[in-house]
VEXBADREN-129480 format. One line per 10 residues: for each residue x, y, z of C-alpha. Coordinates in nm, 3 decimals. Example, Ala and Ser with C-alpha at 12.3 -4.5 7.8 and 13.67 -1.06 7.14 Angstrom:
# VEXBADREN-129480
1.230/-0.450/0.780 | 1.367/-0.106/0.714
END
This chain:
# VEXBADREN-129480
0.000/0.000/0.000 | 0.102/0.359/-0.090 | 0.004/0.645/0.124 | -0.097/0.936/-0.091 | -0.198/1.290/0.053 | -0.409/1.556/-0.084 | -0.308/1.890/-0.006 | -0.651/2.028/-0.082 | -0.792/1.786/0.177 | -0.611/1.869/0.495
-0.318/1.624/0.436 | -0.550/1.360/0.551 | -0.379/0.971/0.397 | -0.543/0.763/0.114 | -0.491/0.437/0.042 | -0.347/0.403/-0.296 | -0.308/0.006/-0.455 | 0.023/-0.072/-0.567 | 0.072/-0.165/-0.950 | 0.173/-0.572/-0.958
0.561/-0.585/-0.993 | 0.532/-0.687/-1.392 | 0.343/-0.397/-1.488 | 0.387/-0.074/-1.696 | 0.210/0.211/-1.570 | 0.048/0.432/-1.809 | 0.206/0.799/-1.750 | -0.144/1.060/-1.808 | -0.082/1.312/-2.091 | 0.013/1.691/-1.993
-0.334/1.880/-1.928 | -0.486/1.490/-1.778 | -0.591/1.440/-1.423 | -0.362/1.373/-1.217 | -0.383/1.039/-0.974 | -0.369/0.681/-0.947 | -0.274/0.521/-1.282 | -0.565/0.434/-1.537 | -0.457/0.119/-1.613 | -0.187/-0.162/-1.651
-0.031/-0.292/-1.970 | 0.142/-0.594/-1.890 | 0.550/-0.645/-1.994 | 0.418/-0.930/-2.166 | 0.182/-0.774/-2.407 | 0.437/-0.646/-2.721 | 0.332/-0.385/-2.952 | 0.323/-0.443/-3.280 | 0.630/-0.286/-3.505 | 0.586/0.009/-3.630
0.662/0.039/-4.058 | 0.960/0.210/-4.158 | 0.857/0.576/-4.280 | 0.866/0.635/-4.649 | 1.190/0.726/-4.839 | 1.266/1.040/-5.022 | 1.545/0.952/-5.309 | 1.659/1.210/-5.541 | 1.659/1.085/-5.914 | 1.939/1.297/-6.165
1.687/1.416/-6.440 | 1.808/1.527/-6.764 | 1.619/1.784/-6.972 | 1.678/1.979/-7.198 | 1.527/2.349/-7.224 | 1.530/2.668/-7.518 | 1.749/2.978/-7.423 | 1.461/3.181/-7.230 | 1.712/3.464/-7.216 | 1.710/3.526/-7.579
1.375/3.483/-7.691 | 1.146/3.612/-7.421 | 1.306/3.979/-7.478 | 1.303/3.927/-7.810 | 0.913/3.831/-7.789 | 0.853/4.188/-7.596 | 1.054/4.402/-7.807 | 0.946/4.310/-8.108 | 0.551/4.411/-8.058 | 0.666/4.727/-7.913
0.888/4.864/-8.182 | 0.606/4.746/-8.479 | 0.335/4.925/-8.287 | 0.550/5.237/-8.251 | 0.673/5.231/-8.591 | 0.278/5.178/-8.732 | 0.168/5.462/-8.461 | 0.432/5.675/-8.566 | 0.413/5.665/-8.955 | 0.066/5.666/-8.921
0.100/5.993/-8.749 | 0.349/6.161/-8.947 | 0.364/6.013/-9.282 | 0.167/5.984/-9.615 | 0.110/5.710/-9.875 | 0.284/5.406/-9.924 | 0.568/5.509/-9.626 | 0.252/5.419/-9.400 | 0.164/5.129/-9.591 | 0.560/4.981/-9.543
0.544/5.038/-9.142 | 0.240/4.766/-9.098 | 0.532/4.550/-9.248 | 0.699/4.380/-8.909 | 1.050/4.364/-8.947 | 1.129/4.459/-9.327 | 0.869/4.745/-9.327 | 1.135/5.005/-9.225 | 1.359/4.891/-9.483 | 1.116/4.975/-9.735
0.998/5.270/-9.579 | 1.348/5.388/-9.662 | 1.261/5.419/-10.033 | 1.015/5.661/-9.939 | 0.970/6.061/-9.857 | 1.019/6.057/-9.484 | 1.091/6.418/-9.427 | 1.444/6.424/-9.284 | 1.351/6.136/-9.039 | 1.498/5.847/-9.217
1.738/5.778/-8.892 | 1.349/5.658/-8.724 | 1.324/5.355/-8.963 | 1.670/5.286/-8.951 | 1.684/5.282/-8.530 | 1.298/5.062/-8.594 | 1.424/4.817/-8.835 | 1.762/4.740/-8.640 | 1.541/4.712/-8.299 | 1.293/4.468/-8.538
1.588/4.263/-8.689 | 1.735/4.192/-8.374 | 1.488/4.121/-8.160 | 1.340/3.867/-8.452 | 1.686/3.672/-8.453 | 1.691/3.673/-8.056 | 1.280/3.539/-8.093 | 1.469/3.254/-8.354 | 1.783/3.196/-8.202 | 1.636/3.152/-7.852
1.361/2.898/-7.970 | 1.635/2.687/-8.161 | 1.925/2.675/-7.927 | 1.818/2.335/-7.708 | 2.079/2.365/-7.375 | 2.071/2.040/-7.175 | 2.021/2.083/-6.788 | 2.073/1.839/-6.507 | 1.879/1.863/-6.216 | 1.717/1.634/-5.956
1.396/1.472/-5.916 | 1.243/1.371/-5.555 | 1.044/1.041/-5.551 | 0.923/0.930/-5.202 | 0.925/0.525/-5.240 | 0.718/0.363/-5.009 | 0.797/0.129/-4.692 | 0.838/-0.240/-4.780 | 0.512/-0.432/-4.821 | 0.329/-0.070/-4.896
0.089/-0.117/-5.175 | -0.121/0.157/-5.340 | -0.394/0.005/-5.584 | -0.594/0.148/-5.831 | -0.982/0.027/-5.936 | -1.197/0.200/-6.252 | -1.559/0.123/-6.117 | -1.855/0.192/-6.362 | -2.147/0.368/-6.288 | -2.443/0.545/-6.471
-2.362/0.824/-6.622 | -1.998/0.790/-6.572 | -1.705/0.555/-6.413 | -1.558/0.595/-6.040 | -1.184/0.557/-5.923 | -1.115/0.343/-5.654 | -0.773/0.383/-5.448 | -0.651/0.155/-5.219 | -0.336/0.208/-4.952 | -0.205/-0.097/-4.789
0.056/-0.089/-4.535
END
């Protein structure tokens, strides 16, 4: 017999039982009542293993991937500089000079050939800007650059299974998954 005493009670003595000698005693959670154990799991009584936990395993992955760096500039300026060259002949120009800058990219070349009024150096500076940033849209799609990287795959604990079932029913099918462990 153990003697416990309450504080709240006037330190009077209570009989407590002792747990048998082969016994675990079950400790109560933080927060739980506090007293006598609950109950008494037996040394006997093994718990069942628990599974390993799941594996993550980097895989090397090969891909290979178009010069973004090149073309995506490319993609922006060209727009741009065909939209201001259209605005601006539109604007300040007559006949077929207008006609030549809703030409992307060779438009300003041709506007050349035309009465622009001392401002010949504008098509020139829009056809350069056009040129280049059409070989930078071509150049950057067909340059392939091959980059390594890693993968993660989590691979599941020995005798894991994860099953798949395609049910039918009206108006349409049902998937079934199943996770063994």
């Amino acid at each position: 017999m153990v003697l416990a005493f309450s504080e709240a009670a006037g330190a009077q003595a209570q009989a407590v039982p002792e747990p048998p000698p082969d016994a675990t005693i079950v400790v109560p959670q933080y927060g739980a009542p506090s007293g006598p154990p609950s109950a008494y799991v037996p040394y006997s009584t093994p718990l069942p293993p628990a599974p390993p936990p799941p594996r993550v395993v980097p895989v090397p992955v090969e891909r290979t991937e178009s010069l973004r760096a090149l073309w995506l500039p490319g993609l922006i300026v060209l727009p741009i500089t065909w939209l201001s060259t259209w605005v601006g002949a539109s604007s300040g120009f007559t006949g077929d000079a207008v006609t030549y800058a809703y030409v992307p990219i060779v438009g300003p070349w041709l506007m050349l050939t035309q009465d622009l009024k001392g401002e010949e150096h504008l098509a020139v500076l829009s056809g350069v800007l056009q040129g280049a940033a059409a070989i930078a849209i071509v150049l950057g799609l067909s340059i392939q650059r091959t980059v390594q990287s890693f993968e993660y795959r989590v691979v599941p604990a020995p005798g894991t299974q994860l099953s798949f079932e395609v049910s039918g029913a009206r108006g349409g099918a049902m998937l079934i998954g199943r996770l063994s462990l």
